[in-house]
N, C-alpha and C positions, 0 to 999 in steps of 0.2 A: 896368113890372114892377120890383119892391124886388129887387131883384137881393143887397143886404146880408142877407136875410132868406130867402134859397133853397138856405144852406150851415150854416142854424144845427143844423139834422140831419137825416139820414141820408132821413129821409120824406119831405122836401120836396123832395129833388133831384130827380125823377122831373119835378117839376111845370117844370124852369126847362127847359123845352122851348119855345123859339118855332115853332111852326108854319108848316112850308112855306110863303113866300109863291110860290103859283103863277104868278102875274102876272111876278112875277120872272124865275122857273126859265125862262117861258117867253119871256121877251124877252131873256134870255140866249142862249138858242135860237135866236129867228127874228132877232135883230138885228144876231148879227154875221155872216151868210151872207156867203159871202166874203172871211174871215178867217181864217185859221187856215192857212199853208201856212207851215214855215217858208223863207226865203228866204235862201240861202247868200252873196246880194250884200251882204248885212245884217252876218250871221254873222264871216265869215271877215273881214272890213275891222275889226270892232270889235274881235273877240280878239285880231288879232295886232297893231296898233297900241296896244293898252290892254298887250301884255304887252311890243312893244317899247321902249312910252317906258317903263315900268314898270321891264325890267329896266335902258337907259339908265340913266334914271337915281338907281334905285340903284347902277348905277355909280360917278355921281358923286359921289355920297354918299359912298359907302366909300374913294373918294381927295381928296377934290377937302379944301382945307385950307384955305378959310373956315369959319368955322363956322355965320353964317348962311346961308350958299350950300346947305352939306351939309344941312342941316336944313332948307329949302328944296325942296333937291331931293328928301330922302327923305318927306316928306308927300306930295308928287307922285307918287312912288312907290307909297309905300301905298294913293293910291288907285287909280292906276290898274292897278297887278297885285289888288288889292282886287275891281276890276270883272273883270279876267280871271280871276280864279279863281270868280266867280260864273257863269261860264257850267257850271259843272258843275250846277247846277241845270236849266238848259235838257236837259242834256245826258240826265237823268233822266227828261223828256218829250216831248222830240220823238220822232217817229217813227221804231223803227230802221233805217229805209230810208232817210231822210232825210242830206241832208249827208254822204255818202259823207266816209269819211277824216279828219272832224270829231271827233269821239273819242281816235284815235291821235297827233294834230298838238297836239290838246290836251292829252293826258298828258304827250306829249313837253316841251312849251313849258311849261308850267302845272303838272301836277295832280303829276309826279315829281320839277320841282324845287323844288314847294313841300310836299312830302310829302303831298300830300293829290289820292292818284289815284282816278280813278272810282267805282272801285269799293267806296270810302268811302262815297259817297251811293247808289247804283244800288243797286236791289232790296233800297234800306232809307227810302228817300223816300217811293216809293209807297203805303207802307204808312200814312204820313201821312194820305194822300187816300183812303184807304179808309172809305167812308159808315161802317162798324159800329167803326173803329178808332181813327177821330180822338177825341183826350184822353182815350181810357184806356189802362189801363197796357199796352195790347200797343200803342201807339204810339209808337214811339221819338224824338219830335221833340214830344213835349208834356210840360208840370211846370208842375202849377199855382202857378207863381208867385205868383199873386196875392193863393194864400190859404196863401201860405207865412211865417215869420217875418223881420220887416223887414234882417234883418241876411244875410238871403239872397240880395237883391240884388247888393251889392255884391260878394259871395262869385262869384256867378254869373258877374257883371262881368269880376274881375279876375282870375280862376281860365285865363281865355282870352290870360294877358299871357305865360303859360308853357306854350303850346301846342308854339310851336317847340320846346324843350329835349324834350318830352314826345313830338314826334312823333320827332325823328333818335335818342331810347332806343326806342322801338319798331321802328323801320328795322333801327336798327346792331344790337341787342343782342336783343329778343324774339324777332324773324322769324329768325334763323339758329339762337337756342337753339329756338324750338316747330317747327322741321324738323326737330329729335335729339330732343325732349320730346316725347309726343302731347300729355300733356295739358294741357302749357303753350300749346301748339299751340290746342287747342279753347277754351281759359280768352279768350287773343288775340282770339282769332276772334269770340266771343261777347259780349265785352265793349272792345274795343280795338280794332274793324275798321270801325265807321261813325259818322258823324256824328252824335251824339245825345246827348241830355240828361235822356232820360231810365234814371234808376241801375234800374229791375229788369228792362229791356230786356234777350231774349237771340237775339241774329243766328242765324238756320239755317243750317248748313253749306251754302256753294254748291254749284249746280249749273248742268249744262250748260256753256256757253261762257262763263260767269261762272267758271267754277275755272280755264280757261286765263287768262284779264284778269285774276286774283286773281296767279298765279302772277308772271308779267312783269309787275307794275307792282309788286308786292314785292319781284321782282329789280332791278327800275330803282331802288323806293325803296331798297334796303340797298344796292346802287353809291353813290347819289345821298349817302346819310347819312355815308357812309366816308369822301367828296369833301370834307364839309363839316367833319368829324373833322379830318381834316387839312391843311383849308386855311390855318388859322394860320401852319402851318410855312412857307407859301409866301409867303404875304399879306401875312400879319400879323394880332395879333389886335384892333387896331381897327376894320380892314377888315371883320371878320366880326362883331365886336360890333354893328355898324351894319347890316350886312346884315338880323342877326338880331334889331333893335328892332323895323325895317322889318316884316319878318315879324310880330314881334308885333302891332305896330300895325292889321296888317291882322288879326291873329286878334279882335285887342279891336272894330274896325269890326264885325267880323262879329256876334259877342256882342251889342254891342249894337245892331243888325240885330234878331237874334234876341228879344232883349229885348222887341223891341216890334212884332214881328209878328204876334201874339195878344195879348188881351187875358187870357189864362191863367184863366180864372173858372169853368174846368171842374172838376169832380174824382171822375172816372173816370166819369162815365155816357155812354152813346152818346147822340148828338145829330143831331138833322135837319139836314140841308144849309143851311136856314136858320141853325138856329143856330151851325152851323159856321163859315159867312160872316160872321155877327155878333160872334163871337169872332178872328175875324181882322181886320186891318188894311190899309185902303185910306189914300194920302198924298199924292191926286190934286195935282197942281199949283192954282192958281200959284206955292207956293214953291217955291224952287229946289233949298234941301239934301237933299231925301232924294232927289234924282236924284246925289247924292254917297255918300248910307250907304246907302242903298236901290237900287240901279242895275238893268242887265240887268232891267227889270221890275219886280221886285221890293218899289217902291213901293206898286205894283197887287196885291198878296199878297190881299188877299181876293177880290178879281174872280179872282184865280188859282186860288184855291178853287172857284171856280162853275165855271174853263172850264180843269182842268192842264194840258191839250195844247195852251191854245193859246199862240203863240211870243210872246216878251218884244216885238218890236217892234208886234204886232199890238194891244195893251193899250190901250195910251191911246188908239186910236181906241173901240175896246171901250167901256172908258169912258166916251167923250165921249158913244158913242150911248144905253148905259144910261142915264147921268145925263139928258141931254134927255126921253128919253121918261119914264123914272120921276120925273122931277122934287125937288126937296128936298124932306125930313121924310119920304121913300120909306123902304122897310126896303132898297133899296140904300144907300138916306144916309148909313142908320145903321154902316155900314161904312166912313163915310168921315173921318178923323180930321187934325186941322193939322199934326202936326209931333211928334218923337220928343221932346221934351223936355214938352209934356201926355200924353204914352203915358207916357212913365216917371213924371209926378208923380202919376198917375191907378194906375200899380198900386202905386208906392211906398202911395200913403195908402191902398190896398185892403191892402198887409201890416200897415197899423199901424193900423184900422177895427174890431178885436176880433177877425178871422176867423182869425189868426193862430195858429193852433193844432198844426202840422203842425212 
């Protein structure tokens, strides 16, 4: 399919539907029986050693006075609190029965002192995975990039370097005024409470047991921001400038994560599970690096589409059984891509291909 030729207008979009491969859906189904529990032996060893060396050492980053050493240690850093902050994606589908106490350990350790608690992704992820939702505009985790203007990218890229400065003003300063404001309160809330990218996305006010988790991880993050306000006074402000690259660093990993977990070629029509998968991206090994920018799974993002609940370590077996029995040139294949630097040369030249109109 001429895929450059299925956005020239409006009449055509209809048509760039790939049709449910069944064969697929259903060896997605019967193949991986037996998979899918998650397992806390797994869990709980990775988070909390990926955020101990993580916070270690940036530690040593923020004292230690080599300056290769510091710079050393803080790359190490970033990836590895990079991987623990990506279990809040799990944390979005596994079962909530599952992992007792996993959630709480995690906000604690992770999600409040990185400013970015749970309830940031929860009950705005899902919505991602919803058959009628995915790439249009009530999906808050879709922008067709690809058919957006070439100077977007970069925008997109680097916009993610000033995530930290942007989340301890929403801690310290919005969350204490939209508790005296309503309607800065709702403005927050609707546009400023979850992870997304895409701008005419509007969050529903929580409910249930989601308004108490909203409450306390807002109070931990406005503590948490005030901590950081003022830690110069203590520190110093090298110590914290460092901390706070750190931080960035992982927000730019993420971005570009993000960048290239879809191939973005949507723009706004609802799509078959098929073509959902095919818009998304698989980074199957044997390379090694996207188990670095890709972690917790997350390499496997399009088999993650076929199967959301099932758990990050469960995947690459997943995989391994898909790919045997469907074989190469399969419409699983087609989901399967080398490495993040042909995902980005492959939408870069999709913004600068004429589609560029947006």
């Amino acid at each position: 399919m001429n895929i450059e030729s299925t956005f020239k207008a409006p009449a055509t979009r209809a048509q760039f539907q790939h049709a449910d491969d069944k064969d697929m859906l259903r060896a997605a189904r019967d193949l991986t029986k037996g998979l899918g529990e998650a397992r806390g032996a797994i869990y709980w060893p990775d988070m909390l050693i990926s955020t101990l060396v993580g916070y270690g050492t940036m530690t040593g980053a923020m004292f230690v006075q080599n300056v290769p050493l510091a710079v050393a240690l803080g790359l190490v850093s970033s990836l590895t609190l990079y991987r623990a902050l990506l279990f809040i994606h799990e944390l979005t589908h596994i079962h909530r029965d599952a992992l007792p106490g996993f959630r709480l350990v995690w906000n604690v350790l992770v999600g409040i002192p990185m400013l970015i608690p749970s309830f940031m992704y929860e009950e705005v992820h899902t919505l991602h995975h919803k058959r009628t939702q995915y790439g249009t505009a009530e999906d808050p985790e879709y922008l067709p990039l690809a058919l957006m203007k070439p100077w977007s990218l970069p925008l997109f890229v680097l916009i993610a370097i000033l995530a930290p400065i942007g989340l301890i003003f929403r801690f310290a300063v919005l969350v204490p005024l939209g508790a005296i404001i309503p309607p800065l309160r709702r403005l927050l809330w609707e546009r400023a409470s979850a992870l997304m990218i895409n701008p005419v996305y509007r969050r529903r006010p929580p409910e249930g047991v989601m308004k108490s988790r909203v409450f306390w991880q807002e109070l931990g993050g406005f503590i948490w921001s005030w901590i950081v306000i003022a830690s110069p006074f203590v520190i110093g402000w090298r110590a914290v400038l460092i901390a706070l690259a750190i931080v960035s660093l992982v927000a730019l990993l993420n971005q570009l994560r993000t960048l290239v977990a879809h191939l973005w070629e949507n723009e706004g029509e609802p799509m078959t599970v098929t073509a959902q998968f095919l818009d998304s991206v698989n980074v199957p090994p044997p390379g090694i690096a996207a188990e670095l920018w890709a972690p917790v799974g997350l390499r496997y993002h399009a088999l993650h589409h076929l199967m959301p609940s099932m758990p990050y370590h469960d995947l690459p077996e997943a995989h391994r059984r898909l790919k045997r029995e469907l074989g190469q040139d399969s419409t699983y294949d087609g989901a399967n891509h080398p490495g993040m630097l042909v995902l980005v040369a492959r939408i870069a030249k999709s913004t600068m291909g004429g589609r560029a109109g947006h």
